[in-house]
C-alpha positions as CSV (number, residue, x, y, z in Angstrom):
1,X,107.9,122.9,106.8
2,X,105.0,123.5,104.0
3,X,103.1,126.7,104.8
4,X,100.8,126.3,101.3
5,X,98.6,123.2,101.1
6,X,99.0,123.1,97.5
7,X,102.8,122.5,97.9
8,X,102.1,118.9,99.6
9,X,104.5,116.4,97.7
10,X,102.9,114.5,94.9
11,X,99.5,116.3,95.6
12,X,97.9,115.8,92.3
13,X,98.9,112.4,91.7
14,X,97.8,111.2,95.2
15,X,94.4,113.0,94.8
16,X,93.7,111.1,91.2
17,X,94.9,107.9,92.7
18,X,92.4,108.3,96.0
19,X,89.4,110.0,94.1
20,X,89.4,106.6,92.2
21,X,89.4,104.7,95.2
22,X,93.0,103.6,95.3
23,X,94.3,102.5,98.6
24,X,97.8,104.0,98.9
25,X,99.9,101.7,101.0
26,X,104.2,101.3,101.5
27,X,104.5,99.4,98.4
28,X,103.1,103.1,96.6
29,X,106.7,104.8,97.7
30,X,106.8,108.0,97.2
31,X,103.1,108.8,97.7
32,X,103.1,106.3,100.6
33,X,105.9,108.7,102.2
34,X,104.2,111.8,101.4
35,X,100.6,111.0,103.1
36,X,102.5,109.3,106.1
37,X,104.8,112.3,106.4
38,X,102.0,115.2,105.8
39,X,98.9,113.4,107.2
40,X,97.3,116.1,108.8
41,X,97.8,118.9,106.0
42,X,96.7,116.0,103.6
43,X,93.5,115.2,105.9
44,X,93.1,119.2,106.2
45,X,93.1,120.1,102.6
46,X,91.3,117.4,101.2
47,X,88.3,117.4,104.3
48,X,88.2,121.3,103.1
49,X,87.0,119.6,99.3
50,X,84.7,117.6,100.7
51,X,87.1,113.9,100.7
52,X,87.3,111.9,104.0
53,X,91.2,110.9,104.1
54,X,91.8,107.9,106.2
55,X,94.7,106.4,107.6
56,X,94.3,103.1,108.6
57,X,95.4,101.3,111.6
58,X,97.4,98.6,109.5
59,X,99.1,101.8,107.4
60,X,97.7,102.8,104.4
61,X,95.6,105.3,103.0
62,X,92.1,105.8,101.2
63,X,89.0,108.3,101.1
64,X,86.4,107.1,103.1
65,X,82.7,107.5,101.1
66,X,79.8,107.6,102.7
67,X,77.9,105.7,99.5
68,X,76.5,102.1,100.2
69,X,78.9,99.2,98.3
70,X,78.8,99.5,94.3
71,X,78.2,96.2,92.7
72,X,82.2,96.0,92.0
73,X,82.9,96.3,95.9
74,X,80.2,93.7,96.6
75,X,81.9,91.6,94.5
76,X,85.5,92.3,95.4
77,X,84.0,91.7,99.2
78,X,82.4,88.4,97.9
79,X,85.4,87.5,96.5
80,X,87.4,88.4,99.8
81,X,84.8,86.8,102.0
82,X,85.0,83.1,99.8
83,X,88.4,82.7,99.9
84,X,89.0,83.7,103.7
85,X,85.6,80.9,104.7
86,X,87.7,78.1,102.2
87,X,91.5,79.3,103.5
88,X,89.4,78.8,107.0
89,X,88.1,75.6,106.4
90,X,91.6,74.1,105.0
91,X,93.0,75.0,108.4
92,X,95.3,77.6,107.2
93,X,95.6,81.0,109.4
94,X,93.9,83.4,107.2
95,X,95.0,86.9,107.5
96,X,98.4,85.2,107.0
97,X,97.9,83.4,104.2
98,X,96.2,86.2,102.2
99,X,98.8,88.7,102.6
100,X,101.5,86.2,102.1
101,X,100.9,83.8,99.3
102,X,100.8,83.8,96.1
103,X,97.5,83.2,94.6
104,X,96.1,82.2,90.8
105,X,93.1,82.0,89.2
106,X,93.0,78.7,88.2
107,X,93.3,77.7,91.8
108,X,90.5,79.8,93.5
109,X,87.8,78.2,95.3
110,X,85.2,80.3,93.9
111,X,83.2,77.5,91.7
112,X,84.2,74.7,93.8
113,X,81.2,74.2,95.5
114,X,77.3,74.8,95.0
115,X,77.2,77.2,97.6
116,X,80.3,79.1,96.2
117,X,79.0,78.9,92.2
118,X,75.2,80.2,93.8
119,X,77.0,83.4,95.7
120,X,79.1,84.2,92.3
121,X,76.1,83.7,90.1
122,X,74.0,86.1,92.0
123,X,76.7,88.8,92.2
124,X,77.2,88.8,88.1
125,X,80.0,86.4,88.1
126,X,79.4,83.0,85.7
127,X,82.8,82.0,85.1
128,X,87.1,82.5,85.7
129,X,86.9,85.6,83.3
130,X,84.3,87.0,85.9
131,X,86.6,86.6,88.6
132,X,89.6,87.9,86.4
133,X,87.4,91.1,86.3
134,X,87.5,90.8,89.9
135,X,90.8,90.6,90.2
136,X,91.5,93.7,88.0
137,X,89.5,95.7,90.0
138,X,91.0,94.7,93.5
139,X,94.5,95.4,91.5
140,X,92.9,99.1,90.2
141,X,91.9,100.0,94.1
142,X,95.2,99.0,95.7
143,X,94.3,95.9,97.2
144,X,96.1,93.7,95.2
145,X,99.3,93.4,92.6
146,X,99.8,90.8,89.6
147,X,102.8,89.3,88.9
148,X,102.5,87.5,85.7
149,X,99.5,84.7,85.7
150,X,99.5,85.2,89.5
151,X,98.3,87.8,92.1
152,X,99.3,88.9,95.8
153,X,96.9,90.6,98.1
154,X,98.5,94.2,99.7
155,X,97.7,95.3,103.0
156,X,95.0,97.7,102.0
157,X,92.9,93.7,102.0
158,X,92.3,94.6,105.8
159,X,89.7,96.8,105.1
160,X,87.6,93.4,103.8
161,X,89.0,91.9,106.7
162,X,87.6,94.9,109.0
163,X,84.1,94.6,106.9
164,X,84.0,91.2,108.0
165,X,84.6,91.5,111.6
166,X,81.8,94.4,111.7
167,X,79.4,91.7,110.4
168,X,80.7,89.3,112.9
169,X,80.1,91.1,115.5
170,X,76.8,92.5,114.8
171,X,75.4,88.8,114.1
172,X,76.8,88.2,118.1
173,X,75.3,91.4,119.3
174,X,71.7,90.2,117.4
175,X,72.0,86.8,118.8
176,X,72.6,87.5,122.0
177,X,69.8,90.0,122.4
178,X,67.6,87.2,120.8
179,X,68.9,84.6,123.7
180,X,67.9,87.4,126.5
181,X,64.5,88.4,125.1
C-alpha cells in the first residue's frame, strides 16, 4: 500500500511523458502497470496540480486539456480523419484496419485526390515530408510506433476515433432539428 503520493511507481517519468501529451497505453510497460494499478492516487495527485488524468475506456492514459486543438492536433486529426474516409471507401472495416496494419508513407491516400491535396494544403501540409512530420508527432503523443520505413497506429488512435463520432453525432442531432423545424 503507498501511503505518500510521491512514492507512486515511476512518478516522474509518467508525469514528463503525460505533461507532453503522451498517451500511455500497454505497450508503455511499466508505466502502463503503474497508472492502471494506482489510478486513483495517480488521478488524486495530479488533479491536486492542476492535470486532468484520464483513463480511457479502450485502456490507456493521458491528461485531458481544456485548450482548443493546436495546429499539430488538427493535423494529426486531419490526418486520422483521411485515412479512416479512404480505408471506408475501399470497403475495409476501419477501426480494424488502423490498429492492425502496417502502414507507410509512400502508400497514404493523403494527395490522392483533389479533395485530399485541398484539406492537407490548408492545414500546412504540401508534400510526403509534411505528413512525415505528421507522423513524428502521432509517434511523440503515443498514438503511433515506427518500425523501420513503416508505422503502426496504438490504441491511444481511439481518441481520433471518439473525436469523430462526437462530430458525427452532432451533425445528426443538427439535422434532425433542421427536419422538425
Amino acid at each position: 500500500m503507498i501511503d505518500n503520493p510521491c512514492d507512486l511507481p515511476y512518478l516522474d517519468e509518467i508525469f514528463q511523458r503525460l505533461c507532453r501529451g503522451r498517451h500511455i497505453c500497454a505497450e508503455d510497460g511499466n508505466h502502463y502497470h503503474a497508472l492502471y494499478d494506482h489510478f486513483d492516487l495517480y488521478q488524486q495527485l495530479f488533479d491536486r496540480l492542476g492535470f486532468r488524468l484520464e483513463a480511457h475506456p479502450r485502456d490507456f492514459y493521458y491528461f485531458r486539456g481544456e485548450k482548443s486543438l493546436s495546429d499539430g492536433s488538427s493535423r494529426m486529426a486531419l490526418f486520422i480523419f483521411i485515412l479512416m474516409e479512404f480505408l471506408d471507401g475501399q470497403g475495409e472495416p476501419v477501426a480494424e484496419s488502423i490498429l492492425t496494419k502496417e502502414f507507410t508513407l509512400a502508400d497514404m491516400p493523403h494527395f490522392s485526390t483533389e479533395r485530399y491535396r485541398l484539406y492537407m494544403k490548408e492545414s500546412g501540409i504540401a508534400d510526403h515530408d509534411g505528413l512525415e512530420g505528421v507522423v513524428n508527432n502521432l509517434e511523440r503523443f503515443g498514438f503511433a510506433v515506427r518500425r523501420g520505413g513503416a508505422f503502426r497506429f496504438r490504441s491511444p488512435v481511439y481518441r481520433f476515433f471518439d473525436i469523430c463520432h462526437a462530430i458525427l453525432q452532432t451533425d445528426q442531432r443538427q439535422a434532425e432539428s433542421e427536419v422538425s423545424s
